[in-house]
C-alpha positions in Angstrom: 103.4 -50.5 191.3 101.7 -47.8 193.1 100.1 -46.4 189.9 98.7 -50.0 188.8 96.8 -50.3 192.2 96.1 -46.3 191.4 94.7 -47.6 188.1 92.6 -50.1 189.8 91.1 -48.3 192.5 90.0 -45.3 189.8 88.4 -48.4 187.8 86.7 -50.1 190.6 84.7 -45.9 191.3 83.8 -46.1 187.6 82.7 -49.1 187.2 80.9 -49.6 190.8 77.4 -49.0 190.2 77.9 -52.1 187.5 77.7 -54.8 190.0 73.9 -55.2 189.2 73.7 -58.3 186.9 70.9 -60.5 188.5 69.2 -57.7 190.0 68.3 -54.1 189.8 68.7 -51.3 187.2 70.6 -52.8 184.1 73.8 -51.1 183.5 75.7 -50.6 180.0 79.1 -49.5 180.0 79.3 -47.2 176.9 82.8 -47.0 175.8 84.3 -44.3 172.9 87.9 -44.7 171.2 88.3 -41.2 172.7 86.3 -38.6 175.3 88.1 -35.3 172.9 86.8 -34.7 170.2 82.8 -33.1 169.7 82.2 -36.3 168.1 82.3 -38.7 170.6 80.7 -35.6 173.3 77.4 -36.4 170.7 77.7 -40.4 171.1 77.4 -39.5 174.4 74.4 -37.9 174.4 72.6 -40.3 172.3 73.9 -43.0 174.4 72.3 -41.6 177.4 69.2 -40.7 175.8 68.8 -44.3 175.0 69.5 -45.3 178.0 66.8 -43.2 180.0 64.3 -44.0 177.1 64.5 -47.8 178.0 65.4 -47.7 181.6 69.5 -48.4 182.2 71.9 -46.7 183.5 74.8 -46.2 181.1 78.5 -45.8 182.6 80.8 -44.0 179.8 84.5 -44.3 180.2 87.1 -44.1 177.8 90.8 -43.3 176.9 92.2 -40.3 176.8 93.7 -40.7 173.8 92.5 -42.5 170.8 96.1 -44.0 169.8 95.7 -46.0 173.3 94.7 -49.5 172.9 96.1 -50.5 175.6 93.7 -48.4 178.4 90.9 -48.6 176.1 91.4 -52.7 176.4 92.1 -52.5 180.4 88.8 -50.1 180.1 86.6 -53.0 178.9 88.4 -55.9 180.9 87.3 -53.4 184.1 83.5 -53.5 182.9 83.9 -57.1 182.5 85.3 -57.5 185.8 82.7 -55.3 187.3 80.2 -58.1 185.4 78.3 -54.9 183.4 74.9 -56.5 181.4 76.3 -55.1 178.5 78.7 -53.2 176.4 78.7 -51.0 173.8 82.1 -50.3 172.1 84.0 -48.4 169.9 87.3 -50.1 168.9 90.7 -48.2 168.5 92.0 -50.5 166.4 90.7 -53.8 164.3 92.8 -56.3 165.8 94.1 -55.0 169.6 90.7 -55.6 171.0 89.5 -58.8 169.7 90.7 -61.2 172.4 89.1 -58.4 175.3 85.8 -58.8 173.1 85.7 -62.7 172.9 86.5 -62.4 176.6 83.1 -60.8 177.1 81.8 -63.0 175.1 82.7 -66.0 176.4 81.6 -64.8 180.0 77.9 -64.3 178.4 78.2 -60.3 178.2 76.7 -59.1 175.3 78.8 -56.6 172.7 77.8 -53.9 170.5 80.4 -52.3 168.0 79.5 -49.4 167.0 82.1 -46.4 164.6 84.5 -48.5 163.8 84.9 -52.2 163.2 86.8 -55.1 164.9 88.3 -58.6 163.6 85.4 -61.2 165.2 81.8 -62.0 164.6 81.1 -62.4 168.4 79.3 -59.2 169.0 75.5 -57.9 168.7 75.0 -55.5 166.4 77.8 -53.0 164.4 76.2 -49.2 164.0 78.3 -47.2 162.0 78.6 -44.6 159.1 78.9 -46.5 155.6 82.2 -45.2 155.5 83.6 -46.2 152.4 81.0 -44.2 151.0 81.9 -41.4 153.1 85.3 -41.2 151.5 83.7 -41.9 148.2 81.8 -38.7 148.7 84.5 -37.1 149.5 86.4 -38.1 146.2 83.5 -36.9 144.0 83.2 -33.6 146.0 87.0 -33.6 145.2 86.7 -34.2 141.6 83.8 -31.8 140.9 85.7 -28.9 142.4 89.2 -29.4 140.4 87.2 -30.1 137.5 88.7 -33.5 137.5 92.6 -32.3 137.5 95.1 -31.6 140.0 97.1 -32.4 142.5 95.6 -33.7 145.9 97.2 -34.9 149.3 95.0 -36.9 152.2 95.4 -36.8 155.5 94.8 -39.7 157.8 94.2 -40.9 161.1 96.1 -43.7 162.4 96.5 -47.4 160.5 94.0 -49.8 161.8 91.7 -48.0 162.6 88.8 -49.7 160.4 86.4 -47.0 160.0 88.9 -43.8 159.0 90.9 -46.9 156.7 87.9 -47.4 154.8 87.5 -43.4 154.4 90.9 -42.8 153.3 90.3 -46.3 151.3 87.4 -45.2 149.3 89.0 -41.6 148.9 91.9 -42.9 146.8 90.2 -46.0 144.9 87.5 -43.4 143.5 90.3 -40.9 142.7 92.2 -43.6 141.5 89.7 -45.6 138.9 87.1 -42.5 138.1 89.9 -39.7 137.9 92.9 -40.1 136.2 94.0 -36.4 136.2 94.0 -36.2 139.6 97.2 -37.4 141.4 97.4 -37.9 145.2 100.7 -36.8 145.6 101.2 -36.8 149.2 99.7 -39.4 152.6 100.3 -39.2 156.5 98.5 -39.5 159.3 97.8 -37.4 161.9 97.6 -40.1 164.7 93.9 -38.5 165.9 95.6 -35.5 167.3 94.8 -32.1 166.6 98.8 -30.5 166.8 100.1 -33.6 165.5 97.8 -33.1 162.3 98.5 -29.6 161.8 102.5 -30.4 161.9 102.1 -33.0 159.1 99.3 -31.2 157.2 102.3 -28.0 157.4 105.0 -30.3 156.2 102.6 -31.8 152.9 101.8 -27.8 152.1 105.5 -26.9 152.5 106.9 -30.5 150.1 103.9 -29.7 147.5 103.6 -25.8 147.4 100.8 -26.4 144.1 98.7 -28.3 146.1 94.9 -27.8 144.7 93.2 -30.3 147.6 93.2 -31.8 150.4 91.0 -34.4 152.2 91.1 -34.8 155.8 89.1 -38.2 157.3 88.0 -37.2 160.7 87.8 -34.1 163.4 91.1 -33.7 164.3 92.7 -34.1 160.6 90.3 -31.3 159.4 91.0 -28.7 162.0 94.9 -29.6 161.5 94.7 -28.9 157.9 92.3 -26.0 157.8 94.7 -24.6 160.7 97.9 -25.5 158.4 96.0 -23.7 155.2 95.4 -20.6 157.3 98.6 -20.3 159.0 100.2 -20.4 155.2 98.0 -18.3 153.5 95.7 -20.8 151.6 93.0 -21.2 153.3 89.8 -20.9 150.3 93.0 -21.6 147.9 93.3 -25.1 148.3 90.3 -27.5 148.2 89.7 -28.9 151.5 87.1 -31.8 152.2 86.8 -32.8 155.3 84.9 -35.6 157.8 82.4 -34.4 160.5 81.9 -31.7 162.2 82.4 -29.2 165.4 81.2 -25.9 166.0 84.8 -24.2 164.9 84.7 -26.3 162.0 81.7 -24.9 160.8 82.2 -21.4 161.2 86.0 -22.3 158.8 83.1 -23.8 156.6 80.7 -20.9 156.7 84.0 -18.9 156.1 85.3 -20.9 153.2 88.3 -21.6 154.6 86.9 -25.9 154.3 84.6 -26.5 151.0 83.0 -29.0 152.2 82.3 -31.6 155.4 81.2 -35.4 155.0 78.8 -35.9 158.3 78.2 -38.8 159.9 75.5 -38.9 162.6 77.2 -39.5 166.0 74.1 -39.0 168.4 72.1 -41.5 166.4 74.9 -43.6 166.7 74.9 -43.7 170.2 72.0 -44.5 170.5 71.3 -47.0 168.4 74.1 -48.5 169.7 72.6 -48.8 173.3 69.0 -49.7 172.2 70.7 -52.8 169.8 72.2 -54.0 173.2 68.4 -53.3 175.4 66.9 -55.4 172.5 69.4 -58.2 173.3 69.0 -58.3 176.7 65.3 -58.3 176.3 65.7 -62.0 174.2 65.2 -60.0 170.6 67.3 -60.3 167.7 68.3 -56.9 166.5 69.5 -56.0 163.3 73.3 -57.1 163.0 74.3 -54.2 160.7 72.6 -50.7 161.4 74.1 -48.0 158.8 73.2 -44.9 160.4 73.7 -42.2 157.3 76.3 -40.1 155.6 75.5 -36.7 154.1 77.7 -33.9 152.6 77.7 -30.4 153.8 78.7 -27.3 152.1 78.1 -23.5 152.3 75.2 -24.4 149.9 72.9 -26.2 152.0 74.3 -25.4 155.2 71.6 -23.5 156.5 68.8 -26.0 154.8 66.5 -27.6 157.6 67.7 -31.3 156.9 71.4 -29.9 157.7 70.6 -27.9 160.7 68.9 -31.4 162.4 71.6 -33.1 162.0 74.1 -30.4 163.2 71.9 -29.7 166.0 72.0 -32.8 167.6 73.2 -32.9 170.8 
């Protein structure tokens, strides 16, 4: 009991400058599956940039872990109960956070979706990487370095999750209908944790010793398996694509320890997240899908101008 009202209190010093509705600065509470990974440190960024461009404060919170839907829920019910002008989210799973979101809706607080998507059509605007064409990418990187042949393993993140699904998703169906002699012989996730994917990425190598690739769908995956290949001696052996980026990353890339990164771009997510929401509140209608770009990087055009901008975003 004394850790609920704990709970509540740390809630109520978050969310406290958010009791402005009516009056004042507008406040958006900006809220990540996770606050880890570089990834969501460059939604934040863009988030606040948005945020001082058009004048609101944005409060970002979210769980520590990205396997918790239940904190990241109790996180939005808190902005709800704080009566925030808006919200911009990014669900941990499809399905746990649909009732929290029609919630909001119902008590006129406008949503934003943005990475990944959710199970209901009340919300403003979804910002995300096309990311079945991510994985897609991925697959034809794939292909084109085994020559179309071998033997391939994948790496997830954690089931429900909509946008790593439709990665690992559009991974396997273009393997599976463009590439019949390539066989993806081996699939676990690594629950969005860093040790947790090395362990499993160890215990594919170790079952399938001929490996030829590997594709890991997000941060944590690809530093678990590049971290697995080194540790084993394969690292520039096996073919590994992986999904975004970090600055350790790209050094293993630089390296050749990883072949190849599929980027999304993380600060323009966040702030076309937050300026989607603005527009609502300012009685516009903005766009209801915004895709906001994939791109592959590899040694080859690493240092090209287009790739530095988008790595150096903040």
């Amino acid at each position: 009991m004394k850790r609920f009202f704990t709970a509540l209190l740390l809630a109520a010093v978050v969310f406290a400058p958010a009791c402005n509705r009516g009056g004042g600065k507008r406040v958006i509470a900006v809220i990540p599956k996770g606050v880890s990974h570089f990834f969501w440190q460059s939604v934040h960024a863009g988030a606040e940039a948005a945020g001082k461009e058009t004048g609101v404060e944005i409060v970002w919170k979210g769980p520590a872990q990205e396997t918790d839907y239940a904190g990241q829920t109790n996180i939005v019910e808190d902005a709800i109960n704080r009566r925030v002008d808006g919200i911009v989210l990014a669900p941990t799973h499809k399905d746990a956070l649909v009732p929290v979101v029609e919630r909001a809706a119902r008590e006129h607080i406008p949503v934003t979706i943005f990475d990944s998507g959710l199970g209901t059509e009340n919300y403003v605007s979804y910002v995300a990487t096309d990311n079945r064409q991510g994985g897609v990418n991925a697959a034809e990187r794939m292909a084109a370095r085994l020559n179309g042949k071998g033997r391939v393993a994948v790496l997830g993140v954690k089931a429900g999750s909509v946008s790593t699904d439709q990665r690992e998703e559009g991974f396997q169906e273009t393997i599976k209908s463009k590439y019949p002699g390539i066989e993806i012989v081996a699939f676990q996730y690594g629950e969005s944790d860093r040790a947790r994917s090395l362990d499993r990425a160890a215990d594919i190598l170790t079952a399938h010793p001929e490996l030829d690739g590997f594709f890991a769908s997000n941060e944590s995956s690809t530093v678990g398996v590049v971290q697995a290949l080194k540790q084993k001696g394969l690292a520039g052996k096996v073919v590994l694509v992986g999904f975004d980026s970090s600055p350790n990353l790209i050094e293993d890339l630089r390296a050749g320890a990883i072949d190849s990164l599929v980027l999304q771009n993380p600060y323009k997510m966040g702030y076309e997240a937050v300026k989607s929401l603005v527009a609502k509140l300012d009685g516009q209608t903005p766009p209801r899908v915004v895709d906001t770009g994939v791109k592959l990087l590899t040694k080859e055009n690493l240092d090209t101008p287009e790739m530095q901008q988008l790595l150096k975003a903040p």
